[in-house]
N, C-alpha and C positions, 0 to 999 in steps of 0.2 A: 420346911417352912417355919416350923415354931423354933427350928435351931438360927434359923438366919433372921428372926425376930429378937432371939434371945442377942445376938450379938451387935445387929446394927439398925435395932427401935422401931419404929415406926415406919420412916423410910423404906428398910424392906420389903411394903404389902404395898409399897406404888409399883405399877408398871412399868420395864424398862423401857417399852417402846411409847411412854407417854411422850407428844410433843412431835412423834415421827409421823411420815406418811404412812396413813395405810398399804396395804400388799395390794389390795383391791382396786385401790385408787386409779383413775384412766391416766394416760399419760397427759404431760403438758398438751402437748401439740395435736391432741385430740380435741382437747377442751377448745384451745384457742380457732382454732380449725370451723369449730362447729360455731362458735359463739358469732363466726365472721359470715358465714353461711346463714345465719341466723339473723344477723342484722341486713347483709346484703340482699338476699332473696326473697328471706319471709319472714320479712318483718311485718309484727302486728299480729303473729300465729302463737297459738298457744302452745304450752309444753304440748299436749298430745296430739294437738296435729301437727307439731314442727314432730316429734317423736314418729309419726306414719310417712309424712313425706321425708324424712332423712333414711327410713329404714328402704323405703321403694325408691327413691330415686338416687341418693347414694351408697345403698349398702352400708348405713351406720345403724347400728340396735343399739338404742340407748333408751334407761326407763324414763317414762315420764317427769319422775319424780326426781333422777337426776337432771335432766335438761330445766325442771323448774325451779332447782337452787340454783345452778348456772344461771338463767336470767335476771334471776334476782339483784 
């Protein structure tokens, strides 16, 4: 690390994976899937009960806390 400081500054202690997607990240077609599910069926529900009725009625588990940046 101190070697590849010494040669290209500062630069070197950024992240190459700044700017990318996370590995974690859901895929598109998840997101878009559930945001449409979410407006078409239960709309007006909150992340954690849109979060219980998607896990029991479609088999999706997703945290609360993701489906309420999705809303957002």
């Amino acid at each position: 690390m101190i070697a590849v400081y010494g040669c290209d500054g500062a630069v070197a202690l950024v992240s190459k994976k700044r700017g990318k997607r996370s590995n974690r990240a859901y895929a598109d077609a998840v997101k878009t899937s559930v945001l449409a599910l979410a407006r078409d069926c239960y709309q007006g529900f909150g992340p954690t009960l849109l979060a219980e009725k998607l896990a029991q009625l479609h088999s999706l588990v997703l945290s609360r806390e993701t489906l309420r940046q999705w809303l957002m």
